[in-house]
N, CA, C and O atoms as CSV, one atom per row, in Angstrom:
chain,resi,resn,atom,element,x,y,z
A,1,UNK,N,N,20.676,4.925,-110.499
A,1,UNK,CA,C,21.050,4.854,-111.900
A,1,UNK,C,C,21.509,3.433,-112.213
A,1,UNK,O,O,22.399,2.833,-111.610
A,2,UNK,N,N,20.850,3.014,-113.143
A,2,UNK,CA,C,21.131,1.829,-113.696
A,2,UNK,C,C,22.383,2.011,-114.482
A,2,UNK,O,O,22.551,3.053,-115.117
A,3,UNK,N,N,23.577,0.731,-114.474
A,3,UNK,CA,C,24.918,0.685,-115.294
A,3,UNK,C,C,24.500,-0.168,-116.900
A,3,UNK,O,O,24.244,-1.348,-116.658
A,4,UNK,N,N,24.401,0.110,-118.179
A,4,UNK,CA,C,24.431,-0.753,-118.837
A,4,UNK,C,C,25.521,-1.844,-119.189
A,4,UNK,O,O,26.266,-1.776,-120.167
A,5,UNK,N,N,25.505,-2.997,-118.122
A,5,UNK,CA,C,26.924,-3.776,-117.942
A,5,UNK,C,C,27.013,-4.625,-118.754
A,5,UNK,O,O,28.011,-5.345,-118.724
A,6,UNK,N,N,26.056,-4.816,-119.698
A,6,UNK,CA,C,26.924,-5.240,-121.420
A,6,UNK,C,C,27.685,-4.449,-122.344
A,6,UNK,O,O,28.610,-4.748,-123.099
A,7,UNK,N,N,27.137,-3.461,-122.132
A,7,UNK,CA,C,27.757,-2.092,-122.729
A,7,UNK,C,C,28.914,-1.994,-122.213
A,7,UNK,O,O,29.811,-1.833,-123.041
A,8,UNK,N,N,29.413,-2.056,-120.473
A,8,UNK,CA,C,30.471,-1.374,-119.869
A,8,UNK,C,C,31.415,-2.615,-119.794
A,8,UNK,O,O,32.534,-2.393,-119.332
A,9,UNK,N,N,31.078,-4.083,-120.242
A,9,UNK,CA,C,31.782,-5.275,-120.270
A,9,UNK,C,C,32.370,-5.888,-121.857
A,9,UNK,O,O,33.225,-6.701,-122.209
A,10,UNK,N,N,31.460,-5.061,-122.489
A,10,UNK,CA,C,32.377,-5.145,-124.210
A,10,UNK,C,C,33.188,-3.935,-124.474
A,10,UNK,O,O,34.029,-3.964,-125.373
A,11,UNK,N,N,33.014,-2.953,-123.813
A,11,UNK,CA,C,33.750,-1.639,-124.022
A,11,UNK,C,C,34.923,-2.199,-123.138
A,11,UNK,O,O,35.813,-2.540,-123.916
A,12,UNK,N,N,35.248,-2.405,-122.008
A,12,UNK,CA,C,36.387,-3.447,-121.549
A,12,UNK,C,C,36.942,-4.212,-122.371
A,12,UNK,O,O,38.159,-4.095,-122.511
A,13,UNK,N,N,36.356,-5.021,-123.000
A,13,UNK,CA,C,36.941,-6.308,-123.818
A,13,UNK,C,C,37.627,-5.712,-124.922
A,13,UNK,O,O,38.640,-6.284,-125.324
A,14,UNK,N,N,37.225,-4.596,-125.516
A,14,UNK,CA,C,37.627,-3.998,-126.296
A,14,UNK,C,C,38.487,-2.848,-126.381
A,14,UNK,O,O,38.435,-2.124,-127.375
A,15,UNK,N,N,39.370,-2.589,-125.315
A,15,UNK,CA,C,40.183,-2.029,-124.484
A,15,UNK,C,C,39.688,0.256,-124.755
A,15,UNK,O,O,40.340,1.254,-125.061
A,16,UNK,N,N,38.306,-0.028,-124.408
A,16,UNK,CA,C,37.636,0.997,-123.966
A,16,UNK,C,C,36.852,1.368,-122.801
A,16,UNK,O,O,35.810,0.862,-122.387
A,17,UNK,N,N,37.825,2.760,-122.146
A,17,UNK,CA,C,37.412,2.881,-120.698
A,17,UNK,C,C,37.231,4.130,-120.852
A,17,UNK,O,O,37.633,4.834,-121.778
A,18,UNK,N,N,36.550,4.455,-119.838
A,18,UNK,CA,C,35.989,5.919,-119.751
A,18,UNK,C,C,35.732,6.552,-118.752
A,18,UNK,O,O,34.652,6.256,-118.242
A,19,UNK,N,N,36.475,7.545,-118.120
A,19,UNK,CA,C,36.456,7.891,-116.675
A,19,UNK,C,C,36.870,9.224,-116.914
A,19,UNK,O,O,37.388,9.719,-117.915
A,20,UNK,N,N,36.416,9.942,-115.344
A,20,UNK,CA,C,36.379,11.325,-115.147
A,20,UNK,C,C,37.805,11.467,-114.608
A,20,UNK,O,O,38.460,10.598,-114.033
A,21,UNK,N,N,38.085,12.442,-114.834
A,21,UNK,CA,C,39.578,13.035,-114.394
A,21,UNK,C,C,39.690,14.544,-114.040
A,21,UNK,O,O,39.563,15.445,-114.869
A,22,UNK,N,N,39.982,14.750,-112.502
A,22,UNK,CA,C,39.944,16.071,-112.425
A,22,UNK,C,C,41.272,17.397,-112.918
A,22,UNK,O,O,42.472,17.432,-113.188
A,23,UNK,N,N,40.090,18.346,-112.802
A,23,UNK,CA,C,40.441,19.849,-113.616
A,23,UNK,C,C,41.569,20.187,-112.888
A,23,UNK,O,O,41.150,20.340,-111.741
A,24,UNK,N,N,43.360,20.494,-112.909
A,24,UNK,CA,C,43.773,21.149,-111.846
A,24,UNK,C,C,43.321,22.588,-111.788
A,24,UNK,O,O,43.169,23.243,-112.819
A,25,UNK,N,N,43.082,23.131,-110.457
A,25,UNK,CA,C,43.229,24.341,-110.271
A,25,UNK,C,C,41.324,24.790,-109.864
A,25,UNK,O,O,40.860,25.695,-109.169
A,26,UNK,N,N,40.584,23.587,-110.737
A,26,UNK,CA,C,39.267,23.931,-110.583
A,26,UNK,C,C,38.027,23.037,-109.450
A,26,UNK,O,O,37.684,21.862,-109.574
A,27,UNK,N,N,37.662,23.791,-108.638
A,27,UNK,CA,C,36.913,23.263,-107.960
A,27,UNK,C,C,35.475,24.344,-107.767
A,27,UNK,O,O,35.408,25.518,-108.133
A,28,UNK,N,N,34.402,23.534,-107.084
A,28,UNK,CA,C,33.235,23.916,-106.425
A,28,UNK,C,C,33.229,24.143,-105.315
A,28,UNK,O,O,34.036,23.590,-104.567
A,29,UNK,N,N,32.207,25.133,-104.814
A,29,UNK,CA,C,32.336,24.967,-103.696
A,29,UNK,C,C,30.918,24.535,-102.704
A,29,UNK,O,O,30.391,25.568,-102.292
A,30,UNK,N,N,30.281,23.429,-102.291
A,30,UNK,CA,C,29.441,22.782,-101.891
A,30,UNK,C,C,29.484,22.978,-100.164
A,30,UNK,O,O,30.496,23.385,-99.593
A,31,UNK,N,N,28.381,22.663,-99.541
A,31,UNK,CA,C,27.948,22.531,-98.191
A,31,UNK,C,C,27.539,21.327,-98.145
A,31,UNK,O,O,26.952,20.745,-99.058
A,32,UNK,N,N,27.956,20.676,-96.584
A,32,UNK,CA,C,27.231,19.434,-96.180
A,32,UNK,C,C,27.465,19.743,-94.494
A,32,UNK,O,O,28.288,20.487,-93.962
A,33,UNK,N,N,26.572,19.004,-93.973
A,33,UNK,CA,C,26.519,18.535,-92.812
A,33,UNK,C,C,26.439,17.895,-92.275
A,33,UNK,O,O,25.578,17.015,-92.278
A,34,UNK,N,N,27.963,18.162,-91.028
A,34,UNK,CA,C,28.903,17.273,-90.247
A,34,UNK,C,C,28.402,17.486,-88.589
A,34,UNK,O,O,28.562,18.576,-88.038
A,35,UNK,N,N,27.822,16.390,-87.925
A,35,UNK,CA,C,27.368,16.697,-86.993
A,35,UNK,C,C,26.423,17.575,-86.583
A,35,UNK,O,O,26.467,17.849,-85.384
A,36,UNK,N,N,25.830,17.940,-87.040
A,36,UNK,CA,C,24.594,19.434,-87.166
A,36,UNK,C,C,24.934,20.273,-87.865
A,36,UNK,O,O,24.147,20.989,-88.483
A,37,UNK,N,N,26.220,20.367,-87.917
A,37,UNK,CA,C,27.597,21.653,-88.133
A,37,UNK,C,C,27.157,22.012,-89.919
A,37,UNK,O,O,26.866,20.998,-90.553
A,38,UNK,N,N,27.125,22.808,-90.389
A,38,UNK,CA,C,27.406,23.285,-92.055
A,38,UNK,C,C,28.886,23.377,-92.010
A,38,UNK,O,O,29.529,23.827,-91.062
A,39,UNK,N,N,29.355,22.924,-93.087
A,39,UNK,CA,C,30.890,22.598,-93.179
A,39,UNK,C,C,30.808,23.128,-94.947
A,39,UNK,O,O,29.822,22.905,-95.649
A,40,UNK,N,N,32.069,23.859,-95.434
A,40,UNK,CA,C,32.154,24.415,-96.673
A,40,UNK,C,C,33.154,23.281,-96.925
A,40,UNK,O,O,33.906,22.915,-96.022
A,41,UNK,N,N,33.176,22.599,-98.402
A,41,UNK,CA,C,33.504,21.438,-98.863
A,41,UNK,C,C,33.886,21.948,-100.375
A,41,UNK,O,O,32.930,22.463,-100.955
A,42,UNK,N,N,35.054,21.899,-101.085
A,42,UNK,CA,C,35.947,22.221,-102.335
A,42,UNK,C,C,35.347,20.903,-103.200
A,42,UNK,O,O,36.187,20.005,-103.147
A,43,UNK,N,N,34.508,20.618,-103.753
A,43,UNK,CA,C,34.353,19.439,-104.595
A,43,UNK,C,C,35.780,19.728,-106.187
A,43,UNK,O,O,35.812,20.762,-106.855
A,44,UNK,N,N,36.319,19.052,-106.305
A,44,UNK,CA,C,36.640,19.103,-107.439
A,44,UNK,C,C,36.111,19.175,-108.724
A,44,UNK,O,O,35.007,18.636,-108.657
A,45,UNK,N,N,36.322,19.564,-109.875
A,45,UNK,CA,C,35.683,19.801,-111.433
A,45,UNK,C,C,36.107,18.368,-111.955
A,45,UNK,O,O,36.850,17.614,-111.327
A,46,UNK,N,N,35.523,18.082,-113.222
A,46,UNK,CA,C,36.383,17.126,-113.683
A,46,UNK,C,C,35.872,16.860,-115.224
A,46,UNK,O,O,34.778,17.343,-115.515
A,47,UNK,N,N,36.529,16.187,-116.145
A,47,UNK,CA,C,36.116,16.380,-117.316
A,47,UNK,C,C,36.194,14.689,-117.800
A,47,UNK,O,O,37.056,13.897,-117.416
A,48,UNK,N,N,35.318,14.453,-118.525
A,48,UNK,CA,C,35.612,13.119,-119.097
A,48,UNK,C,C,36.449,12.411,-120.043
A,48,UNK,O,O,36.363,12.446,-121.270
A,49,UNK,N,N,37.109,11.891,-119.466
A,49,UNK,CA,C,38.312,10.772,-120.818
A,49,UNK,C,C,37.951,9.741,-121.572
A,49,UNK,O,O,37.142,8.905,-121.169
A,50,UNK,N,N,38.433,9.701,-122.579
A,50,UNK,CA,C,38.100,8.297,-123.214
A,50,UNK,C,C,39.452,7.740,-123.531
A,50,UNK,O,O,40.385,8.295,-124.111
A,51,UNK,N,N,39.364,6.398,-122.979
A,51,UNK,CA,C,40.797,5.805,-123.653
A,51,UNK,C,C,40.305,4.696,-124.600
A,51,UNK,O,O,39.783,3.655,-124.201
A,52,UNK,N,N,40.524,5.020,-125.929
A,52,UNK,CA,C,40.166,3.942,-127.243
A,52,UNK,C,C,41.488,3.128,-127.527
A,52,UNK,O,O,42.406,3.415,-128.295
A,53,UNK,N,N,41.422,2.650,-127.166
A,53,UNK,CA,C,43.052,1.484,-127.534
A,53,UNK,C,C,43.860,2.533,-127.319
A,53,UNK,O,O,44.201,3.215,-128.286
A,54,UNK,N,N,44.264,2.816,-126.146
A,54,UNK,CA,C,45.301,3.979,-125.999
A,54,UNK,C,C,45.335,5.233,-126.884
A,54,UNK,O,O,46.408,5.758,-127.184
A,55,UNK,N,N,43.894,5.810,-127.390
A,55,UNK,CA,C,43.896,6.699,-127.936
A,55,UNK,C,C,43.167,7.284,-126.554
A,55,UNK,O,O,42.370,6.698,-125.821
A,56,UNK,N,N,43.738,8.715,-126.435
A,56,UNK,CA,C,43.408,8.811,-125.076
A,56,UNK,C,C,42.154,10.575,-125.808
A,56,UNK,O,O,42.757,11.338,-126.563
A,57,UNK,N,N,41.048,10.839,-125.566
A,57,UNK,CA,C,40.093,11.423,-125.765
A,57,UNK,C,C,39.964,12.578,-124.707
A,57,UNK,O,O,39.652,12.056,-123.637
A,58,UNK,N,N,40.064,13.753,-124.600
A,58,UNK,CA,C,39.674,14.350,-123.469
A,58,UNK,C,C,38.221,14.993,-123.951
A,58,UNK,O,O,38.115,15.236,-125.153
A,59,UNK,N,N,37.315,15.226,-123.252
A,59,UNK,CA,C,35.916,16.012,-123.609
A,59,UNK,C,C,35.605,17.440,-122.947
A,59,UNK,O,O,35.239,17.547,-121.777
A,60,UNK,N,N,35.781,18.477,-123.777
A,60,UNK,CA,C,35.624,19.814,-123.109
A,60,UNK,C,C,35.029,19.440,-121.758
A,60,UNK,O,O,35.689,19.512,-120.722
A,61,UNK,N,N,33.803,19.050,-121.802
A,61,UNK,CA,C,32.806,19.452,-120.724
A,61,UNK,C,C,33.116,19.184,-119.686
A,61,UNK,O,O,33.750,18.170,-119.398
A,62,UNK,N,N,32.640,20.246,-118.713
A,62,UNK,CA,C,32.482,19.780,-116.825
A,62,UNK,C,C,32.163,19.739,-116.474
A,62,UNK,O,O,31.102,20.292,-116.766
A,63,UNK,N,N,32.179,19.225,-115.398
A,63,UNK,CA,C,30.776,18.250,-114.269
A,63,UNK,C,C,31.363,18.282,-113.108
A,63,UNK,O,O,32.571,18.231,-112.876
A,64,UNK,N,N,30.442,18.371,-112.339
A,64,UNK,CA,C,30.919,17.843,-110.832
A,64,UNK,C,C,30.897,16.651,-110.927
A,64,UNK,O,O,30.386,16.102,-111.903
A,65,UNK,N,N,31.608,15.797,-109.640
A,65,UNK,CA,C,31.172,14.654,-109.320
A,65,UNK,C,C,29.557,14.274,-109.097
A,65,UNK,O,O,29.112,13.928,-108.003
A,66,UNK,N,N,28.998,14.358,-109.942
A,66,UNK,CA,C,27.286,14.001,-109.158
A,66,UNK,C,C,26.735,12.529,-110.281
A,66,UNK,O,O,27.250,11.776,-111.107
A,67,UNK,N,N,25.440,12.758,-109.671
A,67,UNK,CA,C,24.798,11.199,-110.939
A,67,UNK,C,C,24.581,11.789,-112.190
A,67,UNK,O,O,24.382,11.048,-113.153
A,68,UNK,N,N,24.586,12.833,-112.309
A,68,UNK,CA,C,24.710,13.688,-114.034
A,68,UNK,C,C,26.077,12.622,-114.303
A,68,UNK,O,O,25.978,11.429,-114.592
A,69,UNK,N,N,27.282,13.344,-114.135
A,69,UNK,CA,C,28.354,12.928,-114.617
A,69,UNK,C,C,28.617,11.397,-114.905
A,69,UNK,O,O,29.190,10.950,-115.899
A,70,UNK,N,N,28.121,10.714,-113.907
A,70,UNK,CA,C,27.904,8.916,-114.223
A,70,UNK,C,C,27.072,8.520,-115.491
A,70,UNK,O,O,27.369,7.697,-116.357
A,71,UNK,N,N,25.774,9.437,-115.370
A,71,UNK,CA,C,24.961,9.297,-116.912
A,71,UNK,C,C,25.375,9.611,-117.832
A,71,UNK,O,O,24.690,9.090,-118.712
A,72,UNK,N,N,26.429,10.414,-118.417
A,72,UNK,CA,C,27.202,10.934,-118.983
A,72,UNK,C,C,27.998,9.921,-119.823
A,72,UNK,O,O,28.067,9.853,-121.050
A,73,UNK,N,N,28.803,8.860,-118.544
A,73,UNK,CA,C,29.307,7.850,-118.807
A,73,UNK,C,C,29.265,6.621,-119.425
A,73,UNK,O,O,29.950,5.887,-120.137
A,74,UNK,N,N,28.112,6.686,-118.835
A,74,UNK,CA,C,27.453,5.525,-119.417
A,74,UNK,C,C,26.904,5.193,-120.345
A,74,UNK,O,O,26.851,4.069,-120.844
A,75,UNK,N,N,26.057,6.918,-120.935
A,75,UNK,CA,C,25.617,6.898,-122.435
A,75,UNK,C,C,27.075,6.447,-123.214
A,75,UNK,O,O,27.028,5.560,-124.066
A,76,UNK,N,N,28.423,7.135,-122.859
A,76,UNK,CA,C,29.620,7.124,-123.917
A,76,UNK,C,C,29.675,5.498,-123.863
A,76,UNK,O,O,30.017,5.005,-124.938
A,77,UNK,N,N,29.404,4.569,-122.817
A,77,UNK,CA,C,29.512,3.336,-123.041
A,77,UNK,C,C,28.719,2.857,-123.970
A,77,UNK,O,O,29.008,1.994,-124.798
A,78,UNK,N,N,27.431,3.569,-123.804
A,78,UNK,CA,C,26.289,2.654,-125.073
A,78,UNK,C,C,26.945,3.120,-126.373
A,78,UNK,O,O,27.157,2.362,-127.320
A,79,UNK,N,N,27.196,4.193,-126.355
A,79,UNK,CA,C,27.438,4.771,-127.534
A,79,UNK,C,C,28.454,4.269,-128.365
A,79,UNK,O,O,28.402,4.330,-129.594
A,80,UNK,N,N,29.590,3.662,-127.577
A,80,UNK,CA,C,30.648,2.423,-128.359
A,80,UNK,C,C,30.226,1.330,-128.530
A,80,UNK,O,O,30.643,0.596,-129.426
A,81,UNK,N,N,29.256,0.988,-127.649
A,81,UNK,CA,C,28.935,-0.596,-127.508
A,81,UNK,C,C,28.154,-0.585,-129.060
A,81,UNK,O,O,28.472,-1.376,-129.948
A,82,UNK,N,N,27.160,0.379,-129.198
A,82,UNK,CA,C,26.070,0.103,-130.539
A,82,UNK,C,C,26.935,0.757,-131.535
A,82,UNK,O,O,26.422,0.472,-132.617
A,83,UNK,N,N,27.968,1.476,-131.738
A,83,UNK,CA,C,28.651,2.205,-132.783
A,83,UNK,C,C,29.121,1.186,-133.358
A,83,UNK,O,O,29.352,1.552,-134.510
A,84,UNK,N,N,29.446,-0.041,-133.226
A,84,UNK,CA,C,30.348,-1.126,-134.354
A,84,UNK,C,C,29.718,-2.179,-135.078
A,84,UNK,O,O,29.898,-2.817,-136.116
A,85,UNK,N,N,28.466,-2.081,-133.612
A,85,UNK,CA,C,27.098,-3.605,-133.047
A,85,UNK,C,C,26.024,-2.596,-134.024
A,85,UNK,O,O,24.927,-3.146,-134.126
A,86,UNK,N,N,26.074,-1.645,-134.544
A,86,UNK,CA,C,24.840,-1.574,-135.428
A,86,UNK,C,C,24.743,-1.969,-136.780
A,86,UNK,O,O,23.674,-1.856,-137.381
């Protein structure tokens, strides 16, 4: 996944950040493998924030940690970057 880092470097300048923050209480539950071994793994939930000049945004939705949730992000970056720039 490509970062749009003009997008994610004026949304900075402009004291807009945007990050996932997890759900208490809510998790997944995922498999991976450790040494050959299947191992059961609690991923956490998490929902996206927006902080607009200390206006702080929470967004219903949830996501795991995966590359969904990063794309997610990154659109909300374009989406400030062209919201002022159009």
């Amino acid at each position: 996944m490509e970062i749009n880092s003009e997008a994610y470097r004026w949304c900075l300048n402009h004291l807009i950040k945007i990050y996932p923050v997890p759900i208490k209480g809510e998790t997944h539950t995922k498999y991976k493998y450790v040494n050959g071994k299947r191992k059961k793994v609690l991923v956490p939930m998490v929902q996206i924030q927006a902080n607009l000049d200390h206006n702080i945004i929470t967004f219903p939705e949830k996501y795991e940690q995966t590359e969904e949730l990063y794309k997610v992000i990154n659109r909300l970056y374009e989406h400030y970057y062209k919201r002022p720039n159009s």
